[in-house]
C-alpha positions, 0 to 999 in steps of 0.5 A: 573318876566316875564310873558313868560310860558318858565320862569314859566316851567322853575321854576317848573322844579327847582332843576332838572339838565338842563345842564350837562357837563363832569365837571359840572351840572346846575339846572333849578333854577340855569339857571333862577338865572344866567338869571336874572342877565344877564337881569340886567347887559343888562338893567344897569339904563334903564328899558326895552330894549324895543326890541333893538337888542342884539348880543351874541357869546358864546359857547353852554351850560349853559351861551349860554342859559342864555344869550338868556334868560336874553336878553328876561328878560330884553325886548330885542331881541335876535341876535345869531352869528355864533362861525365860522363867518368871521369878514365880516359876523359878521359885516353884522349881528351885522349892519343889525340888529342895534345891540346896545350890544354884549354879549360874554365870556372873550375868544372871547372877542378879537376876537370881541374888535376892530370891537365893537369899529369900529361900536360903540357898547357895549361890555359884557363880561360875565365873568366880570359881575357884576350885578346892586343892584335894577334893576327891570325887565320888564313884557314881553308880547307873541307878542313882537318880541324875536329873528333875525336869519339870514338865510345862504344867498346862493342867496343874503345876509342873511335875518333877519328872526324875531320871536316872543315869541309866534311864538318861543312857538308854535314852541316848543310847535308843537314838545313836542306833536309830539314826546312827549318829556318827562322829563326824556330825555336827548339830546346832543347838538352838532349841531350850536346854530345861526340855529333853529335846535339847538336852537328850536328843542333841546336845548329849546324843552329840557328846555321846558320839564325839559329834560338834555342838554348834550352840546358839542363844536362840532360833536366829534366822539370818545366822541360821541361814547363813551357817547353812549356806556354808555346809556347817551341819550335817544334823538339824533338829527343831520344831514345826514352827522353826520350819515354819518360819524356814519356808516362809523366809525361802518362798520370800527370797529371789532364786540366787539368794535361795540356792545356797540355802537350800543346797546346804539343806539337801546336803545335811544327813538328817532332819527331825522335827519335833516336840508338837505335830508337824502337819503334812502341807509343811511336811510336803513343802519342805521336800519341795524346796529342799529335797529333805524329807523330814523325820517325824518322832514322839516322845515326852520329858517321861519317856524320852524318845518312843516312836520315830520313823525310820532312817532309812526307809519311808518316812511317812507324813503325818505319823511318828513311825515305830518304837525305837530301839528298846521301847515296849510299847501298846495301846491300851485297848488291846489286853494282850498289849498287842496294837491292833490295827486301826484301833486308837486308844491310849500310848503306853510305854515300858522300858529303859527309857522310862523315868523313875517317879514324879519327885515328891508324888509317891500317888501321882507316880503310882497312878501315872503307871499301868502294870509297870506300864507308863500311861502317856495319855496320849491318844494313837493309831496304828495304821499300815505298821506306822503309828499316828497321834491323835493327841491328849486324850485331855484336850486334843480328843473331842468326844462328839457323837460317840466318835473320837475326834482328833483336833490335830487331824481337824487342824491339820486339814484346815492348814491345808486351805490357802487362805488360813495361816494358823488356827486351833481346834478346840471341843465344845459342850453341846447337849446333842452331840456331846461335843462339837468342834471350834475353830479358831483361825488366822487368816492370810490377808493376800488371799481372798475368800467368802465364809460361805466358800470356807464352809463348803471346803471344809464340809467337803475335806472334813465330812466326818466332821460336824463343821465349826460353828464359831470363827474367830481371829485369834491373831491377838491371843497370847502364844507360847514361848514358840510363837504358838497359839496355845489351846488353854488360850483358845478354849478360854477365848470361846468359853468367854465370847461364846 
């Protein structure tokens, strides 16, 4: 059996449920049986994978995670793919990081067949295992490397950010303190499981505490809203967009209707949002309908979790709070490493938690680092002892004249006008300023305005501001997988209809 502490909890928790569906639960025990056979379908005559690289596309749930577990098992590193990846995507993954298998279910099995063929690797199905008599399976130490999740490659191609079990621990390890996770929890899983927000901070986090998944195939509203009212969680944990569409559903439904729901929102122990910034105007709603003050962190595929706010304490609108437990972290400005007050500049990260290298980039993982410190590029400031991004230092800063203007901060404010439903922010060369600041908005139908009315909000809100020169409706621009209007989307809207 291998030696990884995720195994050994794993079996203490034995005959507790570990994942449960409308139709069905799954015992820990169960979960590290279906693991081991997993492993010895991988490993077949070898003894150890001895970390060669493994594929998985498969749902979330029970056989997603016994199939990350039986990669481990059986010595091998772990390459989750994308349930909504072009076959473009998927290729680059699967070439860039040498896979040799890939492991899947029968119904995503032909979607995969031909370019399996195409790159000569072999093909698992799940379905059709069947497990090896006597295959014994390898001791796995903490240092090996375990998992490559390849970032989202807005800039240039996804990178292969490589981790170890030990990195993966400590991950895990930083949040069950931080917001003392608790066996009797019990999370559903909804959000994509090739990102560390699904994979770390719920589903292994869960498993890590003897906790219940609940897995979803995506963000269903009415099933979501339903589980609710009948208490099923007592951790959820989403995205702002997903709060977003949460509070428009409840301001759209009659008082008796609400209730429950929102009766089994205030009932949950804990509610993070995460993954982009959660303006403060949401923030504030949701304590209104629902009492629950949401739990803001920061992290990123690198680093896992960095900053959060407390569990108990304040939890501050706008901010990503503190370090976790385990995590050194700086500003760059400050050569003594110590963050200064009101000084924004570069997040840097050193610790545990910190991944190994960029797979296959000996350079970019060198120029990723600073002294043994992983540089974020991600822009904050340290304000009353609560940290507050300010965003990429790439495409969120705009530089304008002389001054470091945050475009989440412009978006934010903007957010908080009633007659704007969405926007983006973006930095336009200017040869005065350098920069100036380009809004593009949706606006709210049922609310009417004049331009003229707009422009004076914002010079009174947003005085620091040089005021946004174009506005554009970009209700039609392509969004993300998460419904969002993206940046590159909106910058190249500008650059053309400038």
């Amino acid at each position: 059996m291998s030696q990884l502490p995720l195994f050994a909890r794993a079996l203490s928790h034995a005959t507790r449920v570990a994942f449960r569906t409308m139709s069905d639960q799954y015992s820990y025990d169960g979960l590290v049986k279906r693991s081991q056979s997993i492993a010895r379908g991988l490993l077949t005559s070898s003894q150890d994978l001895e970390e060669s690289r493994v594929a998985y596309l498969v749902p979330p749930g029970f056989e997603y995670a016994t199939t990350q577990w039986g990669i481990w098992l059986a010595g091998g590193i772990a390459v989750p793919l994308s349930l909504s990846a072009t076959e473009k995507e998927l290729e680059h993954t699967l070439v860039d990081s040498a896979a040799s298998v890939l492991v899947t279910t029968r119904d995503f099995a032909s979607r995969v067949d031909a370019l399996c063929q195409r790159l000569h690797l072999r093909l698992m199905t799940l379905d059709d295992l069947h497990e090896p008599i006597a295959v014994t399976l390898p001791k796995v130490d903490l240092d090996r490397r375990a998992m490559i999740l390849y970032t989202s490659g807005t800039t240039n191609k996804p990178k292969g950010v490589v981790t170890t079990h030990r990195c993966i621990q400590a991950q895990i390890e930083s949040l069950v303190e931080a917001w003392q996770w608790q066996t009797d929890d019990c999370i559903p899983l909804f959000l994509p499981l090739h990102h560390i927000h699904g994979i770390i901070n719920i589903m292994s986090c869960a498993l890590w505490s003897g906790a219940i998944v609940e897995p979803h195939p995506r963000f269903d509203l009415e099933t979501v809203l339903r589980r609710v009212t009948e208490n099923a969680y007592s951790v959820f944990m989403a995205v702002p967009t997903i709060y977003v569409k949460l509070i428009a559903a409840l301001e759209s439904m009659p008082v008796e209707k609400r209730t429950p729901i929102v009766e089994g929102f205030a009932g949950m122990r804990l509610m993070v949002s995460g993954s982009a910034a959660l303006p403060a105007s949401v923030h504030s709603k949701w304590t209104e309908l629902t009492g629950q003050k949401l739990l803001e962190r920061y992290g990123m595929t690198e680093i896992g979790m960095a900053l959060s706010n407390p569990y108990h304490g304040e939890r501050r609108p706008g901010t990503v709070g503190q370090p976790l437990p385990g995590v050194e972290l700086r500003l760059r400005a400050d050569q003594n490493g110590v963050p200064g007050e009101d000084q924004a500049d570069e997040i840097q990260v050193r610790g545990p938690s910190v991944f190994k290298e960029y797979w296959g980039k000996p350079a970019v993982t060198r120029e990723a680092f600073d002294e043994g410190w992983f540089r974020t590029g991600d822009i904050a400031v340290l304000e009353d002892g609560y940290y507050r991004i300010l965003g990429r230092s790439s495409v969120d800063i705009i530089k304008s004249g002389g001054y470091k203007l945050s475009a989440l901060e412009i978006e934010a404010t903007l957010l908080d006008h009633p007659a704007i439903r969405e926007c983006a922010v973006v930095g336009l060369g200017d040869d005065t300023w350098g920069e100036t600041v380009a809004a593009a908005l949706v606006w709210d139908t049922s609310v009417s305005f004049e331009l003229s009315t707009l422009k004076a909000w914002c010079q009174q809100n947003i005085s620091s501001y040089k005021i946004p020169r174009h506005w554009l409706n970009v209700a039609s621009l392509p969004r993300n997988s998460m419904g969002k209007v993206t940046k590159p989307a909106v910058k190249a809207l500008f650059t053309r209809d400038s």
